[in-house]
VEXDREN-2710 file (C-alpha; in Angstrom, 1 decimal):
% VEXDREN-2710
k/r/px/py/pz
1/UNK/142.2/118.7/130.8
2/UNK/142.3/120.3/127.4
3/UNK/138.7/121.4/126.5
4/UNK/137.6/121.8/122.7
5/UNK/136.2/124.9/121.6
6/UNK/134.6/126.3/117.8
7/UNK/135.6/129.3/116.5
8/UNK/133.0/131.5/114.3
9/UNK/133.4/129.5/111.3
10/UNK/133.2/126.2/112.7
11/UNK/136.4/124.9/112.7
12/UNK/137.4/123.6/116.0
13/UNK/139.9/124.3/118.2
14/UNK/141.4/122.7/121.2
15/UNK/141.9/125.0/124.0
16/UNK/145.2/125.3/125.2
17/UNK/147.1/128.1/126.3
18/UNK/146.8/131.3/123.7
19/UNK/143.4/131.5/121.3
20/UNK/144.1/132.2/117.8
21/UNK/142.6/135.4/117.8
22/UNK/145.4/136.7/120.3
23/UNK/148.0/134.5/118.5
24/UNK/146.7/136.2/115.2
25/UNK/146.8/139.8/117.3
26/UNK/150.5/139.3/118.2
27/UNK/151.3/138.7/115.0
28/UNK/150.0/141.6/113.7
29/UNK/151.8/143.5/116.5
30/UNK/155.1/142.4/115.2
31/UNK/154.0/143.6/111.1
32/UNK/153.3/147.0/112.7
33/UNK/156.5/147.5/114.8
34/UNK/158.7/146.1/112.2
35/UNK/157.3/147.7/109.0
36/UNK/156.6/151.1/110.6
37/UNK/159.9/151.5/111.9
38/UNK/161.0/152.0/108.4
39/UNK/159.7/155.9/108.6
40/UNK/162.5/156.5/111.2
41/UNK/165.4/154.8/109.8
42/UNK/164.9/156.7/106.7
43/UNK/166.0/159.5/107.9
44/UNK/168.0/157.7/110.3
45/UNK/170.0/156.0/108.0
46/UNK/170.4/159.0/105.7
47/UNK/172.3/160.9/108.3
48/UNK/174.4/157.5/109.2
49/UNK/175.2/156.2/106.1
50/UNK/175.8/159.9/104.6
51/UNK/173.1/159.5/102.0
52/UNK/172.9/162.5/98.9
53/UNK/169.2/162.4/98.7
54/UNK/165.7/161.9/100.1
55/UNK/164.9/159.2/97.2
56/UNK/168.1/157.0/97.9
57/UNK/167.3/157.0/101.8
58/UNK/163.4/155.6/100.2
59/UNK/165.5/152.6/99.4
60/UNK/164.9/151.6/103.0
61/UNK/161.0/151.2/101.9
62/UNK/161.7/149.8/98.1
63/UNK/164.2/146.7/99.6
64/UNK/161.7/146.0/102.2
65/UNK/158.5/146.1/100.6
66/UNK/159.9/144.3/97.0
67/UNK/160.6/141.2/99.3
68/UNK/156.4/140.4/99.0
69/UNK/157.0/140.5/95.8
70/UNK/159.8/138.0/95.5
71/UNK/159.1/135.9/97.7
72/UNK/155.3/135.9/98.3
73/UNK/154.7/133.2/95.7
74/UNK/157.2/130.7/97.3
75/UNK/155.3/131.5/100.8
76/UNK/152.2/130.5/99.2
77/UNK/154.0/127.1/97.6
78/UNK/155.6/127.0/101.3
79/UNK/152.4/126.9/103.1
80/UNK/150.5/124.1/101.4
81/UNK/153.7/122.5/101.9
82/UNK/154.1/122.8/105.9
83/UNK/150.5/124.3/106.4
84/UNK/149.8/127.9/107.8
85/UNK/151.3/127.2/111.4
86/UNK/154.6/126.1/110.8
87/UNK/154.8/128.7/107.9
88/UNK/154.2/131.2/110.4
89/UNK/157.1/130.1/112.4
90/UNK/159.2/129.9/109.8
91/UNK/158.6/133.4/109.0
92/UNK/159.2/134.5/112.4
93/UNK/162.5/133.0/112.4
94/UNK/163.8/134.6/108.9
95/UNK/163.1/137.7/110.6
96/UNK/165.0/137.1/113.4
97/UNK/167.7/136.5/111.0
98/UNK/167.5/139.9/108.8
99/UNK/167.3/141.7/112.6
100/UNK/170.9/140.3/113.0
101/UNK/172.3/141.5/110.2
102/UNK/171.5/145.1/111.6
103/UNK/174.4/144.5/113.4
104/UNK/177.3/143.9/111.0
105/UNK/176.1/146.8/109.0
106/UNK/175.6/149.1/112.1
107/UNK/179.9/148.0/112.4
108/UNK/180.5/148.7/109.0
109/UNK/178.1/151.7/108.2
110/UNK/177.4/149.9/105.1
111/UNK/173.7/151.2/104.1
112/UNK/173.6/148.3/101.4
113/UNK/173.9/145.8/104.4
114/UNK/171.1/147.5/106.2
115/UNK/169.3/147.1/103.1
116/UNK/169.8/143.5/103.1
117/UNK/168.8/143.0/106.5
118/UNK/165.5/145.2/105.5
119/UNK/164.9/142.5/102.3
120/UNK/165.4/139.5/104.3
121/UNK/162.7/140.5/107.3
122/UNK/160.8/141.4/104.0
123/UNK/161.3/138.2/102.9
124/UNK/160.1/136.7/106.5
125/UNK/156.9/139.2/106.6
126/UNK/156.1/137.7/103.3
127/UNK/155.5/134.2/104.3
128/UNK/154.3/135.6/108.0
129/UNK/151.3/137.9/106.2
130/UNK/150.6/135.6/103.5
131/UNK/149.4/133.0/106.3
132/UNK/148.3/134.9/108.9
133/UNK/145.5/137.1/106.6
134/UNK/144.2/134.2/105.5
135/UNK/143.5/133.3/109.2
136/UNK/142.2/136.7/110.1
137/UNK/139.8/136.8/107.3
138/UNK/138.5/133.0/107.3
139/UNK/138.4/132.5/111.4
140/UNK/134.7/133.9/110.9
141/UNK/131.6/135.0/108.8
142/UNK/132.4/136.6/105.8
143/UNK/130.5/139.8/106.4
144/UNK/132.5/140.8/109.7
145/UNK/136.1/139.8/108.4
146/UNK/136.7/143.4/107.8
147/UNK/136.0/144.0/111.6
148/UNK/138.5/140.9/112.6
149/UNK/141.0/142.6/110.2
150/UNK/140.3/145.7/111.8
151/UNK/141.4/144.4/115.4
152/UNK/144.4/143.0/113.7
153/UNK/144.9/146.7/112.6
154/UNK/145.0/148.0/115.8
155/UNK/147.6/145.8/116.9
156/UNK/149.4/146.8/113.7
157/UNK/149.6/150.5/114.5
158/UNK/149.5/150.6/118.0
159/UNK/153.1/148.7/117.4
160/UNK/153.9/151.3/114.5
161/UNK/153.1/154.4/117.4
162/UNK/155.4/152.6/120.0
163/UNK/158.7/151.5/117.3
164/UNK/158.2/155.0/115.8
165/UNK/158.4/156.7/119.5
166/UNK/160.9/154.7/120.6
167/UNK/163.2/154.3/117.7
168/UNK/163.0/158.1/117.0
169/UNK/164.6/158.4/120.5
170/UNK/167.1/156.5/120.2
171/UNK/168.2/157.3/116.6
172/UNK/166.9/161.1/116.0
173/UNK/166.8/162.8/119.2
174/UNK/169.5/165.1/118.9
175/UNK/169.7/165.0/114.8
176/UNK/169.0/168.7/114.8
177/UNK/172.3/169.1/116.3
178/UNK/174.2/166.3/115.3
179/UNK/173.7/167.7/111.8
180/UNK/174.6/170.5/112.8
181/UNK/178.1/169.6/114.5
182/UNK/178.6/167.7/112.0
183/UNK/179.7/170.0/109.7
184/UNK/182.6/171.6/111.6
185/UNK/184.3/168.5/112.5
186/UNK/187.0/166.8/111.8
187/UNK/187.5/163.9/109.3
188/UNK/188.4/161.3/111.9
189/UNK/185.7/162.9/114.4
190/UNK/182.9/163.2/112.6
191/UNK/183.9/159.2/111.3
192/UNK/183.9/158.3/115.0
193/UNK/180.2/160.4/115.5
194/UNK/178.6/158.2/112.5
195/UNK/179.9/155.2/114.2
196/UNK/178.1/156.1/117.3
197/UNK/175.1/157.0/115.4
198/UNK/174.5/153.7/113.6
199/UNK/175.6/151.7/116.7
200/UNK/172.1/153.2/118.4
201/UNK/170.7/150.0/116.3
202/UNK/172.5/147.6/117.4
203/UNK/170.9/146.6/121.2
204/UNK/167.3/147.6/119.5
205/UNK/167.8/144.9/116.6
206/UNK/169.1/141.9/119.2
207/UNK/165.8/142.2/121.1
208/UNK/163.8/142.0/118.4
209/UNK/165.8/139.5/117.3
210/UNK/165.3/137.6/120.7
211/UNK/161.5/138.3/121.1
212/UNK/161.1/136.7/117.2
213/UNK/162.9/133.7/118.3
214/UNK/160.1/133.4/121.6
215/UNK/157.6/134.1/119.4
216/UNK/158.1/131.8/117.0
217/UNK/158.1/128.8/119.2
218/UNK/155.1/130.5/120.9
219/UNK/153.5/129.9/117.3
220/UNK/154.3/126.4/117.3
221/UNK/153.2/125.4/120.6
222/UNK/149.7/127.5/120.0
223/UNK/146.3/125.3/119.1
224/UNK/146.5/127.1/115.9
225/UNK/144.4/125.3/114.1
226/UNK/145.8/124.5/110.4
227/UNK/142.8/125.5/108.1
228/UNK/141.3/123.7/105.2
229/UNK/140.5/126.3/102.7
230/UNK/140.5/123.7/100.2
231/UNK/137.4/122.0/101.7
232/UNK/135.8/125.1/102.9
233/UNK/135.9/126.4/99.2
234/UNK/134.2/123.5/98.3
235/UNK/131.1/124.0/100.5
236/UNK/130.6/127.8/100.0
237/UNK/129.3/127.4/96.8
238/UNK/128.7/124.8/93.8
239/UNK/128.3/127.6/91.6
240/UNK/130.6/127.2/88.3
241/UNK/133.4/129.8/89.8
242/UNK/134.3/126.9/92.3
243/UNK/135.2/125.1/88.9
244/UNK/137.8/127.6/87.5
245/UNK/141.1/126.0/86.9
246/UNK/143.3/129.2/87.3
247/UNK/143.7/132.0/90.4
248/UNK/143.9/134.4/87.2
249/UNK/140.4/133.9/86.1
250/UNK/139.3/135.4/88.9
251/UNK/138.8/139.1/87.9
252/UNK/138.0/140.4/91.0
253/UNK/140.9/139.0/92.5
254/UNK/143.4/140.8/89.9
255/UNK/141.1/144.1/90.5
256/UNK/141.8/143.6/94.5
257/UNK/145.7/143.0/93.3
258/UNK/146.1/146.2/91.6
259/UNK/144.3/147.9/94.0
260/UNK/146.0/146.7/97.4
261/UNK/148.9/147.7/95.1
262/UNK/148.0/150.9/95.0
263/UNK/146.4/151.4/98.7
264/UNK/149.5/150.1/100.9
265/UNK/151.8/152.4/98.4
266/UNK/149.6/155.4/99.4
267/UNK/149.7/154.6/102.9
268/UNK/153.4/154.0/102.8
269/UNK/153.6/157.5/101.4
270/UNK/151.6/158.6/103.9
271/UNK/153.5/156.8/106.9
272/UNK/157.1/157.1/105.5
273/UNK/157.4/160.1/103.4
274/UNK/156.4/162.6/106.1
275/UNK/159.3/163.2/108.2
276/UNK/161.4/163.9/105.3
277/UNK/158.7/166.5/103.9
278/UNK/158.6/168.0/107.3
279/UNK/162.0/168.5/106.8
280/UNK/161.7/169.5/103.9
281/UNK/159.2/172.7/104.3
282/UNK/161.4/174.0/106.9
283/UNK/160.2/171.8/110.4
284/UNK/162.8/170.7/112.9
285/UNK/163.7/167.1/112.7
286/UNK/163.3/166.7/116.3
287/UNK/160.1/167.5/115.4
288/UNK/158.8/166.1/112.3
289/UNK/160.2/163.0/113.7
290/UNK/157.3/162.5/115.4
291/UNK/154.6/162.7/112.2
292/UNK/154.4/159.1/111.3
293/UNK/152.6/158.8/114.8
294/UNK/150.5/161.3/114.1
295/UNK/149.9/159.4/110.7
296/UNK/149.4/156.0/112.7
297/UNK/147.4/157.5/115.4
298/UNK/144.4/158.8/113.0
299/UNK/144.4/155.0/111.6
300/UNK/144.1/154.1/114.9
301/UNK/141.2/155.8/114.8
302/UNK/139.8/154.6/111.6
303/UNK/140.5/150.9/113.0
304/UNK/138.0/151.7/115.9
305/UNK/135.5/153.2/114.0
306/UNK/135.6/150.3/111.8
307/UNK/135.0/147.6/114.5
308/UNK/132.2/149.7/115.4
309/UNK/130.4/150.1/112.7
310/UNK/131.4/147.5/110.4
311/UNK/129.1/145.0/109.4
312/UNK/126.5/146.6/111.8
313/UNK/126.2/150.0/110.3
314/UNK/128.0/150.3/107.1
315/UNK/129.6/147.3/104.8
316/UNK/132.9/147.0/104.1
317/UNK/132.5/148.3/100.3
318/UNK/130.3/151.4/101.5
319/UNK/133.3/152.0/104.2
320/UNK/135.8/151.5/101.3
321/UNK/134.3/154.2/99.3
322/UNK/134.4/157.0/101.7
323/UNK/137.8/156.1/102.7
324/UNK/138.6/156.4/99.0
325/UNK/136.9/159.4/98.5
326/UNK/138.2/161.2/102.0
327/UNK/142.0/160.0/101.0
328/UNK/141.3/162.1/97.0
329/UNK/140.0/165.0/99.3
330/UNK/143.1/165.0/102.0
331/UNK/145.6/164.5/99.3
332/UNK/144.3/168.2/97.8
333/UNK/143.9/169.7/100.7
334/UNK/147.8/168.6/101.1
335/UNK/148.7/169.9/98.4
336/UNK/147.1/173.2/98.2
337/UNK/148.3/174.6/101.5
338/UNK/151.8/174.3/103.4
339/UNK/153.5/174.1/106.6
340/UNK/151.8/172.2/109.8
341/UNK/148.2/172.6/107.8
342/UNK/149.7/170.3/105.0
343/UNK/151.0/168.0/107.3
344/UNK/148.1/167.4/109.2
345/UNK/146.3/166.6/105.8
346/UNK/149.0/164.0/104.9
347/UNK/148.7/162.6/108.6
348/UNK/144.7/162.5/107.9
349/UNK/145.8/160.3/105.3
350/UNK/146.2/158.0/107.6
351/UNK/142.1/158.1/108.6
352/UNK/141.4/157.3/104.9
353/UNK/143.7/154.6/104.8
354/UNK/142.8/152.5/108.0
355/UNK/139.7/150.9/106.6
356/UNK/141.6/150.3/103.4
357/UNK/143.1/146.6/104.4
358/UNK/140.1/145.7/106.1
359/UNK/137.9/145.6/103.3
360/UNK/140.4/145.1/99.9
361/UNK/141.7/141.6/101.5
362/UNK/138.6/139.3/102.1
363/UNK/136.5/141.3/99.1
364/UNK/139.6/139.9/96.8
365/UNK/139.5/136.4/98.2
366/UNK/136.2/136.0/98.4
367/UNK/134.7/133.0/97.1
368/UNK/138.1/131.3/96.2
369/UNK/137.9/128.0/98.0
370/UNK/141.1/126.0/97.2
371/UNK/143.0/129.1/95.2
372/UNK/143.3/131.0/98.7
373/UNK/146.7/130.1/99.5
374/UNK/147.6/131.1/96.3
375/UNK/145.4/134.3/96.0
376/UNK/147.2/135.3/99.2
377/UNK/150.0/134.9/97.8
378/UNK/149.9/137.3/94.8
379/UNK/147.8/140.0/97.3
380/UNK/151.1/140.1/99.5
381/UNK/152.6/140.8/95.8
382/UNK/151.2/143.6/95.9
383/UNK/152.7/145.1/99.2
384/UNK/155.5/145.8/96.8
385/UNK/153.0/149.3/96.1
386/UNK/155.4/150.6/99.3
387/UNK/158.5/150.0/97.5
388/UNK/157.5/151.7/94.3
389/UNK/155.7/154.7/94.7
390/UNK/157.6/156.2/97.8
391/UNK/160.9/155.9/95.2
392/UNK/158.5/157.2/92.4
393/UNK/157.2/160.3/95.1
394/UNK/161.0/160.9/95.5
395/UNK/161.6/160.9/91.7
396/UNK/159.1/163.2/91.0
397/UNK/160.0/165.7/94.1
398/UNK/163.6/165.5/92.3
399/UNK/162.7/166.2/89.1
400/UNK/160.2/169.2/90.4
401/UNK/163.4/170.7/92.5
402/UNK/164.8/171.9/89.1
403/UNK/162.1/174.1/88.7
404/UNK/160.8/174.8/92.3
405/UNK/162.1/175.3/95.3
406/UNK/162.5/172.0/97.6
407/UNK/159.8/172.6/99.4
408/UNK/157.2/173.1/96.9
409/UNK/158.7/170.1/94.8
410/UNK/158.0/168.1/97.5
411/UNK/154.3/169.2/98.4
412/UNK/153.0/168.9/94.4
413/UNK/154.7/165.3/94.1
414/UNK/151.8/164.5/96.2
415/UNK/149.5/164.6/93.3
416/UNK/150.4/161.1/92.3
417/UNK/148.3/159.6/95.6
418/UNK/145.0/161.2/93.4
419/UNK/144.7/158.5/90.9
420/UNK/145.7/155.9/93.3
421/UNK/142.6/156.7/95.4
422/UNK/140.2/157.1/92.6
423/UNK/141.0/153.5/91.2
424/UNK/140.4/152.0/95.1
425/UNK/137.2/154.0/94.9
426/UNK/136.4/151.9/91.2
427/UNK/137.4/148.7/92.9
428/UNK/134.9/149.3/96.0
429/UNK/131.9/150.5/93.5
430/UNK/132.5/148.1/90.9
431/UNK/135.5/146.2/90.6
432/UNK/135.3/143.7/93.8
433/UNK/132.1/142.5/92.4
434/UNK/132.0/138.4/91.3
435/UNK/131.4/138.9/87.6
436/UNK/130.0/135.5/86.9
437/UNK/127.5/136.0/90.5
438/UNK/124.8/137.2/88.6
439/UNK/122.5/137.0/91.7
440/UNK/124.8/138.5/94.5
441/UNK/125.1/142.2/92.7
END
């Protein structure tokens, strides 16, 4: 006999099978191994495809990440249209779809058919995080959504940790030497080595493929409950800001826009960029291939120190300022020295980043009632800060190379992070605030 249960916010939920909190957790899972893989197959795919430069192998990042922007509005007109559950499964399948066409590019080497496979799970992640964020952030109090995000997180990089380990053994453990041989082969065998190389994918991408396909039918058997934000809009406030007739008069939601823009193009620096600069200042591949861990495992850490002490012991603006604040300081300390210690300042990066999320997402849709979907919506726009500003940190490492040395080029570009961080820091003082909330601030 099914038995009925409430979740934190009082919306009820039968209990059968999975809660929505593991549901939600899986599904966050899945955004970390598929989006964190991306900091292998750059280098991966440069190597396969025979790419001429760091900033076209960033095109791996740009054609995934500018699918939130495409398509994150049509996910939000989507959703009111089949509700958050079926979205969700809907998403999960177009991703299941861009993993198969991993496997007609790995036959045909064609890097603009891996990119297309990149911008259709893109495309899926869209619709899959413009639903499930909502649900993380509204399955509870207001003042402890940053924890639940923060759990989400975890999930999220302890998949990011795992693809990164296990596709940089199957794709880069031999690069050193594969590069290597490379050069004193053959036409027709070093064709028939790039084949090998980019058929590595192949088995990888059909079991993702597989386990999307599970999921997504897992997703619509679950007793995920299909939430009313319209309603629940309605009751948090009869304040005039519940009487707006536009998403876009909300200021503090086009603040939180700009600023999740810049914070997830930072961490995508962070998390994508730093095997290539490893690579760059002289480290091994087989090496450097291991950084974005490093990267992933210090927000690990900043996800668990979150759910500790967020709401009990610091608010989710107060832990938004330091992060802000710490990610200024690590991006100089980058910057101004070089080998491993730089590196471990750009992996700290991902400390000052972990928190980031957490916060910027509910304080941006807070108070929105029936404009959730839709503020979603343009938030996941603004994922498309991981397509830009690795492509604009390659641009500016070029353009540097014609006066320094690689490796130098490649450490200053890291000066563009800077103002990124100090902007997050204004949204988190100032900027999140509910102007017309003259009482609350």
């Amino acid at each position: 006999m099914e038995k009925s249960a409430v979740l934190p916010d009082n919306i009820p939920v039968k209990r059968s099978g999975l809660s929505p909190i593991v549901i939600i957790g899986a599904l966050f899972f899945i955004f970390g191994f598929i989006t964190w893989v991306n900091g292998t197959l750059i280098p991966y795919l440069k190597i396969a495809c025979e790419l001429t430069s760091d900033t076209e192998s960033y095109l791996v990042a740009t054609s995934f990440f500018i699918a939130y922007t495409v398509m994150a509005l049509p996910s939000s007109w989507l959703l009111k249209r089949t509700g958050y559950k079926k979205g969700m499964a809907i998403g999960l399948f177009t991703m299941a779809v861009g993993a198969m066409v991993f496997i007609p590019a790995a036959e045909a080497r064609s890097f603009n058919m891996f990119l297309a496979g990149l911008f259709i799970i893109g495309t899926g992640l869209a619709l899959l995080q413009t639903a499930s964020n909502p649900y993380a952030a509204i399955l509870g109090p207001h003042e402890s959504a940053a924890r639940r995000i923060s759990i989400m997180g975890i999930c999220n990089k302890v998949a990011g940790i795992f693809a990164g380990l296990i596709f940089g053994y199957i794709a880069l453990k031999d690069a050193d030497s594969f590069e290597h041989n490379l050069l004193s082969m053959s036409a027709d065998a070093k064709e028939a080595a790039l084949d090998e190389l980019a058929s590595r994918v192949v088995v990888p991408y059909i079991i993702i493929s597989v386990m999307l396909v599970i999921l997504a039918i897992v997703v619509l058997r679950s007793s995920l409950p299909d939430i009313n934000d319209d309603d629940r809009g309605e009751q948090e406030s009869a304040d005039p800001l519940h009487r707006k007739t536009s998403v876009f008069q909300f200021r503090h939601l086009l603040l939180g826009v700009l600023t999740l823009f810049l914070y997830v193009g930072v961490e995508v620096m962070a998390g994508d960029t730093i095997i290539s600069y490893g690579k760059a200042i002289g480290i091994p591949l087989s090496t450097a291939r291991f950084f974005t861990q490093a990267t992933l495992g210090f927000m690990l850490l900043g996800y668990i120190i979150g759910i500790a002490a967020i709401p009990k012991f610091i608010s989710q603006e107060k832990a938004l300022q330091i992060c802000a604040i710490s990610g200024v300081i690590f991006t100089v300390m980058a910057v101004l020295n070089t080998g491993y210690v730089s590196i471990l300042f750009i992996a700290l990066l991902g400390l000052s980043n972990s928190l980031m999320w957490p916060a910027i997402f509910p304080l941006a849709i807070k108070g929105l009632g029936r404009f959730t979907k839709t503020a979603s919506a343009l938030l996941i726009m603004a994922i498309a800060g991981g397509a830009i500003l690795p492509l604009l940190y390659g641009t500016i490492s070029e353009r540097l190379a014609l006066s320094f040395d690689k490796a130098t080029a490649s450490t200053q570009a890291y000066w563009i992070m800077v103002p990124c961080y100090l902007f997050i820091w204004y949204f988190a003082v100032k900027g999140h605030k509910i102007k017309s909330d003259k009482h609350s601030y």
